[in-house]
RODO-2510 file (C-alpha; in nm, 4 decimals, decimal comma):
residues 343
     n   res          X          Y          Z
     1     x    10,9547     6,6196    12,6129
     2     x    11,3258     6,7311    12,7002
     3     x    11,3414     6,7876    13,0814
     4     x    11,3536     7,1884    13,1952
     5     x    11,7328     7,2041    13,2801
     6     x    11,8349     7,0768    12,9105
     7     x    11,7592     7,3985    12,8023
     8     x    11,8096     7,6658    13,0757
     9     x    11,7296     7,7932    13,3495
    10     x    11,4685     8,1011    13,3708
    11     x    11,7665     8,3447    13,5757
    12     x    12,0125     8,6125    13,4966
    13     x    12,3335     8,7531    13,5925
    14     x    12,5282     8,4641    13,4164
    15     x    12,8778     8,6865    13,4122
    16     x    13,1753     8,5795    13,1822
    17     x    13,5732     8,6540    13,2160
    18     x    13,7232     8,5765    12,9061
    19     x    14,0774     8,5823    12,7326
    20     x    14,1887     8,4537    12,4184
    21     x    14,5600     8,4559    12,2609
    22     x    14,7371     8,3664    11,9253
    23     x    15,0850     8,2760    11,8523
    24     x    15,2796     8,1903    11,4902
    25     x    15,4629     7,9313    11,7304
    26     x    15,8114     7,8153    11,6896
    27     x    15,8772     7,7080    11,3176
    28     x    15,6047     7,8353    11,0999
    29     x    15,6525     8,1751    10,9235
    30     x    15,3278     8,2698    10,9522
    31     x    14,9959     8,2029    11,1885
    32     x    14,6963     8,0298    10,9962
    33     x    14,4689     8,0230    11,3201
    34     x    14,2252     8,2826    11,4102
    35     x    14,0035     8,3200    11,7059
    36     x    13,7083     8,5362    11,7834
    37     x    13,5445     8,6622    12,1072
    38     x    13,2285     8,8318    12,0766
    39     x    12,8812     8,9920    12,3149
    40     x    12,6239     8,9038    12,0754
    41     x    12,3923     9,1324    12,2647
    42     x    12,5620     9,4543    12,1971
    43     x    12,6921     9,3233    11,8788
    44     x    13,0604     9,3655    11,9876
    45     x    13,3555     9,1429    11,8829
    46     x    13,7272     9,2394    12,0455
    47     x    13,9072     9,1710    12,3702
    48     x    13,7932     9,5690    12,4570
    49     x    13,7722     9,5946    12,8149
    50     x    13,3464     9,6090    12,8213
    51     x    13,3949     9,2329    12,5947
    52     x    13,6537     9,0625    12,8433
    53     x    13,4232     9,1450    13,1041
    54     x    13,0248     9,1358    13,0362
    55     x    12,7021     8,9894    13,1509
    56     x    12,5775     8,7452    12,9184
    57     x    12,3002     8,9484    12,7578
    58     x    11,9776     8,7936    12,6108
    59     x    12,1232     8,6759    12,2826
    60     x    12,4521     8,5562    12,4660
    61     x    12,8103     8,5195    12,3772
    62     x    13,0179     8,3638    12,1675
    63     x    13,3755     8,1866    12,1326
    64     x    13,5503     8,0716    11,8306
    65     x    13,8875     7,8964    11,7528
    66     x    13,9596     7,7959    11,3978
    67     x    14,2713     7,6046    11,2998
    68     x    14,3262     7,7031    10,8557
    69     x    14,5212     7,4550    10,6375
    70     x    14,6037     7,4555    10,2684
    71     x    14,8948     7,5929    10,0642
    72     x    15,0060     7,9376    10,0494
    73     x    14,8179     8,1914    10,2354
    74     x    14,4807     7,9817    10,1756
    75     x    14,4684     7,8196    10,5827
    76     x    14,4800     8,2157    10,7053
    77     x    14,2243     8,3174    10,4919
    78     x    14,0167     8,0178    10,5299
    79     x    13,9911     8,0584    10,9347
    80     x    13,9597     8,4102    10,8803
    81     x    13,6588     8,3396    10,6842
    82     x    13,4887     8,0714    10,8917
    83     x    13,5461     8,3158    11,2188
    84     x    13,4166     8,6246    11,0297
    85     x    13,0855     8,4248    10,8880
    86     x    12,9573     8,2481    11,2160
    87     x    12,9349     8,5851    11,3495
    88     x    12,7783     8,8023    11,0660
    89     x    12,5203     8,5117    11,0342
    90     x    12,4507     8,5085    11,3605
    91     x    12,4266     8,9016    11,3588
    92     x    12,2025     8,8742    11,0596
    93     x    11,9614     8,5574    11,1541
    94     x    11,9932     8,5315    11,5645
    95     x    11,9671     8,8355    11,6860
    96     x    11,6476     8,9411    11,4646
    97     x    11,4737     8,6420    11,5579
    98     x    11,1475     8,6705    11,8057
    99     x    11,2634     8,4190    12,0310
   100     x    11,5453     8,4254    12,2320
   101     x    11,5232     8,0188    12,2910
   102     x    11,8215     7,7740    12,3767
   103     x    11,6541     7,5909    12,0619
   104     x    11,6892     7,8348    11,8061
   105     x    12,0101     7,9811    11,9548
   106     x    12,1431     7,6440    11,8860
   107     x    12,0219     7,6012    11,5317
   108     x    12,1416     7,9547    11,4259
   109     x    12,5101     7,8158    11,5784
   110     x    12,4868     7,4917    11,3700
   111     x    12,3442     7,7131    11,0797
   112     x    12,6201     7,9373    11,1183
   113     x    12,9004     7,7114    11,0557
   114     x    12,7414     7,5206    10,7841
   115     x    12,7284     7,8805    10,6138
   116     x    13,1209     7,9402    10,6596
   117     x    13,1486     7,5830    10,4646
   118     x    12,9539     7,6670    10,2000
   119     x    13,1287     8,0062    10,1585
   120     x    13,4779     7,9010    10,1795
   121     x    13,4139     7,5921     9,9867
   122     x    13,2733     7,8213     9,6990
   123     x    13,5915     8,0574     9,7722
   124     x    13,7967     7,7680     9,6528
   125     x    13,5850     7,6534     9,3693
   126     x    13,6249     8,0086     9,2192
   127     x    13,9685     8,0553     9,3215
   128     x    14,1930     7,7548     9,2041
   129     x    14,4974     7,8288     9,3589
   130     x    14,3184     7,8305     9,7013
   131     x    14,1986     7,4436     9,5979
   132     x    14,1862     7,2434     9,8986
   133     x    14,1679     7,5395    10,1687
   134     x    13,9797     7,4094    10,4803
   135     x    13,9908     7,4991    10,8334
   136     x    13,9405     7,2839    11,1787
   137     x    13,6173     7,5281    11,3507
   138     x    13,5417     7,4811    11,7482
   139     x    13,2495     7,7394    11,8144
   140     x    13,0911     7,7980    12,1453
   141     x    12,7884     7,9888    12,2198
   142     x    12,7028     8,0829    12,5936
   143     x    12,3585     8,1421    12,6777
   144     x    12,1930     8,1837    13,0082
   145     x    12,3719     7,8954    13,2066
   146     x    12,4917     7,6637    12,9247
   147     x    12,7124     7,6527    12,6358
   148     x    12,6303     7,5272    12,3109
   149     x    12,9341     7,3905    12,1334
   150     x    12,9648     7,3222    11,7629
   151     x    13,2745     7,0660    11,6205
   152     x    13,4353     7,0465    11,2759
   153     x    13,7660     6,9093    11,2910
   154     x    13,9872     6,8629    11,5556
   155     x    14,0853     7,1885    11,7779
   156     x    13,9105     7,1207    12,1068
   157     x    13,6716     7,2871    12,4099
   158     x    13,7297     7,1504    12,7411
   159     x    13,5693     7,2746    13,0247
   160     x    13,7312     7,3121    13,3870
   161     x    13,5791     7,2340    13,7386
   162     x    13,8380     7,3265    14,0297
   163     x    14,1610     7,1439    13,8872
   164     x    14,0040     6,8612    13,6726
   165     x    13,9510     6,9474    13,3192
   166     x    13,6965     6,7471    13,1035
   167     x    13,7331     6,7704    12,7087
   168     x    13,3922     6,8292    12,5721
   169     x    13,4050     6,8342    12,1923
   170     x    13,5184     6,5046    12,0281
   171     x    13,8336     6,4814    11,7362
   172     x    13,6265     6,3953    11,4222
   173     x    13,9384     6,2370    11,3292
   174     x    14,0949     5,8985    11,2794
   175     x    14,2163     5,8011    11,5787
   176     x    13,9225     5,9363    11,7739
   177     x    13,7337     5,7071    11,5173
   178     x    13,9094     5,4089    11,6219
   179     x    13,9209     5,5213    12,0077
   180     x    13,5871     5,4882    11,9640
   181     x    13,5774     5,1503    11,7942
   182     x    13,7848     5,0160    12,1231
   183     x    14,0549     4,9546    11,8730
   184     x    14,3215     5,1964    12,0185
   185     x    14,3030     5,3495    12,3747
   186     x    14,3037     5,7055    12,4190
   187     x    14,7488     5,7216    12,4908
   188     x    14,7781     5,4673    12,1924
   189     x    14,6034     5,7580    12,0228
   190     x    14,8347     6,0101    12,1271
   191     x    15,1394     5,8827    12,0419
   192     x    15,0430     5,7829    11,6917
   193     x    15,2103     5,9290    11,3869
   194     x    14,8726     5,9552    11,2391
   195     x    14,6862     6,1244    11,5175
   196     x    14,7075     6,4534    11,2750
   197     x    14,4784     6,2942    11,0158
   198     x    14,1120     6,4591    11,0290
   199     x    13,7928     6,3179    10,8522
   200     x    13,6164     6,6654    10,8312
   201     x    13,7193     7,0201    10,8468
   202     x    13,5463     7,3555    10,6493
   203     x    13,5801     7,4153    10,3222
   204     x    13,7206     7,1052    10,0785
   205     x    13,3595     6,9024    10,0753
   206     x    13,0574     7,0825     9,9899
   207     x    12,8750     6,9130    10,2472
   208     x    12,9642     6,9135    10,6723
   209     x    12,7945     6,7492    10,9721
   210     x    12,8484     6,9476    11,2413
   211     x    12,9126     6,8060    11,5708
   212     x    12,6373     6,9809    11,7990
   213     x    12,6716     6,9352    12,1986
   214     x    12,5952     7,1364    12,4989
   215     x    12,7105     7,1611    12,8633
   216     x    12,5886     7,3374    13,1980
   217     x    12,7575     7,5713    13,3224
   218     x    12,8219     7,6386    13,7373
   219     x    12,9846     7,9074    13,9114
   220     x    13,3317     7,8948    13,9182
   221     x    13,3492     7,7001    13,5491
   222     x    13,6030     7,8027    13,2976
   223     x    13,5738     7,7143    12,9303
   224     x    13,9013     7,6312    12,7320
   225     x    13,8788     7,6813    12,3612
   226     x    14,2067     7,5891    12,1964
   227     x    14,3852     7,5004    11,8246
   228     x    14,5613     7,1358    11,8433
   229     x    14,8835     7,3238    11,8591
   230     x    14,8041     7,3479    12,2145
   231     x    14,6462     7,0048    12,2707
   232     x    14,8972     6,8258    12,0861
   233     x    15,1683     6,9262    12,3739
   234     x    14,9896     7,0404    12,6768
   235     x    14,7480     6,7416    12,8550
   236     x    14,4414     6,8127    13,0129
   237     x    14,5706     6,7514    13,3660
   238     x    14,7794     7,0853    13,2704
   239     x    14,5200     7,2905    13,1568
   240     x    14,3508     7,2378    13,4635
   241     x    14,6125     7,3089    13,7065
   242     x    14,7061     7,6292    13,4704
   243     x    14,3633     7,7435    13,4647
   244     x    14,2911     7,6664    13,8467
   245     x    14,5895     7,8385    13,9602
   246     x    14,6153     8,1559    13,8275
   247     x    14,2872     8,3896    13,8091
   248     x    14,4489     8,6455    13,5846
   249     x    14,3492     8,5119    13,2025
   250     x    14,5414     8,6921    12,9967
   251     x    14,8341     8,4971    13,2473
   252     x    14,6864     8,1891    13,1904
   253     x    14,6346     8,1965    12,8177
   254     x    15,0329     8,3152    12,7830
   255     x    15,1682     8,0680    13,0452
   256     x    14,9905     7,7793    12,8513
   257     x    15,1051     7,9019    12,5032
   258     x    15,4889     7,9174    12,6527
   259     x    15,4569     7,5813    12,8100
   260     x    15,3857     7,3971    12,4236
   261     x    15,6958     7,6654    12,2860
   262     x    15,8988     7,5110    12,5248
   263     x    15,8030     7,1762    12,3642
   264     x    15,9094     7,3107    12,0730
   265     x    15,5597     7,5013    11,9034
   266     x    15,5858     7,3238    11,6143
   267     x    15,2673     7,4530    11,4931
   268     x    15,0819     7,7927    11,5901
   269     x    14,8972     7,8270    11,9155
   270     x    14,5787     7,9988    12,0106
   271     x    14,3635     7,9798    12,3424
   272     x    14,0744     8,1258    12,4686
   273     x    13,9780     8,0938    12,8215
   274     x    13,6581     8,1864    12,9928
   275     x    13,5373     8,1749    13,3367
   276     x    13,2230     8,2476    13,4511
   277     x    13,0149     8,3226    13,7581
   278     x    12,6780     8,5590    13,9023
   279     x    12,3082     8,4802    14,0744
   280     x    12,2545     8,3113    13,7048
   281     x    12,4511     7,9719    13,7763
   282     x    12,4277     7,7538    14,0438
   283     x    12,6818     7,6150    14,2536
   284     x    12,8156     7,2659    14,1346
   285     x    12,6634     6,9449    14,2668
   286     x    12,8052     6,6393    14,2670
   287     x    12,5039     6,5091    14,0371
   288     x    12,6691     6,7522    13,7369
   289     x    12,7289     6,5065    13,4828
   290     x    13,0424     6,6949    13,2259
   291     x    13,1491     6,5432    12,8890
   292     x    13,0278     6,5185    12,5418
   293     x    12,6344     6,5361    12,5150
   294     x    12,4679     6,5661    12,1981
   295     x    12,1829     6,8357    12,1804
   296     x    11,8653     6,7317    12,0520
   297     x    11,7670     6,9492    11,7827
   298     x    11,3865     6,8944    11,6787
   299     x    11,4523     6,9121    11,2881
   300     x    11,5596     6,5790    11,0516
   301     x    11,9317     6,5449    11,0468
   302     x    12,0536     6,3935    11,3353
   303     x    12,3894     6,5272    11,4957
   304     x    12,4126     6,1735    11,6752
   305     x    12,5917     6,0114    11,2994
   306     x    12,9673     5,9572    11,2467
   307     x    13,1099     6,2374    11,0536
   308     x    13,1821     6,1238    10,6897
   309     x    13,5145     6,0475    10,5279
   310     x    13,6568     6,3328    10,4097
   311     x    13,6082     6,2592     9,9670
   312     x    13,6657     6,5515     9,7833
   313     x    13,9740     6,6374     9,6016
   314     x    14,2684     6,6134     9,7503
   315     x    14,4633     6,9318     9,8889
   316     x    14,7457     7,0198     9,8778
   317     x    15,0042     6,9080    10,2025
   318     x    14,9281     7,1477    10,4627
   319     x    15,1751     7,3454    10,6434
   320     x    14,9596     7,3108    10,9640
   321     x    15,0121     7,0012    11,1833
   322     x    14,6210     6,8847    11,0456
   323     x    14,5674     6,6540    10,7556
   324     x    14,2441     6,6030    10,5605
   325     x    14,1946     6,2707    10,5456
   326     x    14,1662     6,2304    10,1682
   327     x    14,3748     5,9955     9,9874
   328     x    14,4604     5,7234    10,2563
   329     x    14,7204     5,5429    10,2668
   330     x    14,5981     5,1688    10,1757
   331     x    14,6251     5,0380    10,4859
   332     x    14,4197     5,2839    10,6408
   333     x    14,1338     5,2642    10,4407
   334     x    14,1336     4,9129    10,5449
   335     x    14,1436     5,0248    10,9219
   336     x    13,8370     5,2650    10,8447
   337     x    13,6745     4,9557    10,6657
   338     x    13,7184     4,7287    10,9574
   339     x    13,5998     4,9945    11,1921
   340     x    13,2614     5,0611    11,0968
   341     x    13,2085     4,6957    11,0359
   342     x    13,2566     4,6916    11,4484
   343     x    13,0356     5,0303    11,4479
***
């Protein structure tokens, strides 16, 4: 039996401040990332005044960043469509169901997002010139005091405590793969030409494994959802200090979206940010344990397995900064050979 605090505590008041912000950057011609902020109690998605500031209702909140790749328009419509889905299913499924449980609330999130897959992977089947649209998804769902995150790809949640920010998702990517591994270190990872390459994103394989984790929440947390145009240029330590220094969001979420322009924005740029507070969360004790934890769903497919090789046709080269990583290079193949030999 999990222990009480896994899935939330019996209070209320949990408030959230949130912010979120989308730019084409500084060489594309046109923005393939979406985002999406949304009270799933009063079935409301915009950055409307009553949305950027809210109680987090009995069927909670929820966050979404999605990074789209694939020729032509294909990566906008593909994030688009992932963004679009994870709510109406969650509209259609969650909010009818009996129970307002941490449990089912974070099925419905991992059932969500395997939904957008299907749909924009059948998109492209009946579409051929959108062959090989996919899209990077971070989704996180905020219910009493925790936050249920779900992974595809590699855009990124991290979550801030005073100045130090924590990244809570994990790349399902190659380099995270052979971080992992203790083959490369995390700045060996960093400043690798192929730290782009992804193993999994929505859309070109029929079938995902969605990363499921979850996190406590304390008063005074923020929540940083961001595409890797943002995480490719700003570090962690930056994000913190941005986010700790400045109260005002929609400051925040512009100040960090200027500071990777400046670096030259090669790809587009979206944030959300998210801070929350009330009688619902406790304050933070030093025995808060923050980082990637796997939730524990009760049904047969583990969360806990590597994500799978990316082996469907190829796509075309994507004009965003991510790369499905189909069609490997030889010597890479060999890497991802050696490495789950040492897994």
């Amino acid at each position: 039996m999990y222990p009480l605090n896994l899935f939330g505590r019996k209070k209320n008041n949990t408030h959230i401040s949130v912010f979120g912000k989308t730019d084409v950057g500084c060489t594309r011609d046109h923005n393939e990332d979406c985002f999406l902020v949304a009270d799933l109690s009063k079935q409301r998605a915009s950055l409307l005044p009553e949305v950027r500031e809210h109680d987090i209702g009995p069927k909670g909140s929820l966050l979404v960043v999605a990074d789209g790749m694939g020729g032509a328009a294909a990566g906008e419509v593909a994030s688009e469509m992932a963004t679009e889905t994870v709510y109406e299913h969650l509209l259609g499924t969650w909010i009818s169901d009996d129970e307002n449980t941490p449990q089912q609330f974070a099925f419905r999130l991992r059932e969500a997002v395997e939904e957008a897959n299907r749909r924009i992977h059948n998109h492209a089947k009946e579409n051929p010139e959108m062959r090989g649209m996919g899209t990077t998804m971070t989704a996180a769902g905020v219910l009493k005091d925790h936050v249920y995150l779900t992974q595809v790809g590699d855009s990124r949640a991290y979550h801030i405590r005073g100045k130090e920010a924590v990244q809570l998702t994990k790349d399902q990517s190659l380099m995270q793969r052979l971080v992992d591994a203790g083959e490369m270190t995390e700045e060996e990872a960093e400043k690798s030409e192929r730290k782009n390459i992804i193993l999994q994103a929505l859309g070109p394989d029929a079938k995902i494994r969605v990363d499921l984790t979850h996190q406590p929440l304390c008063k005074g947390d923020a929540l940083l959802l961001c595409s890797d145009g943002l995480s490719g240029l700003v570090s962690k330590e930056e994000i913190g200090e941005a986010v700790a220094r400045d109260k005002d969001l929609m400051k925040v979420s512009a100040g960090l979206i200027d500071l990777a322009k400046e670096r030259g924005g090669p790809d587009n740029i979206t944030v959300i940010v998210a801070r929350f507070g009330g009688n619902g969360l406790n304050n933070p004790g030093e025995e808060e344990v923050v980082g990637h934890e796997v939730y524990p769903l009760t049904d047969t497919e583990s969360t806990t397995e590597p994500v799978p090789v990316y082996k469907g046709s190829a796509p075309p080269t994507p004009k965003g900064s991510s790369m499905i990583a189909a069609g490997m290079a030889t010597a890479v193949i060999v890497t991802l050979a050696l490495v789950f030999t040492i897994i």
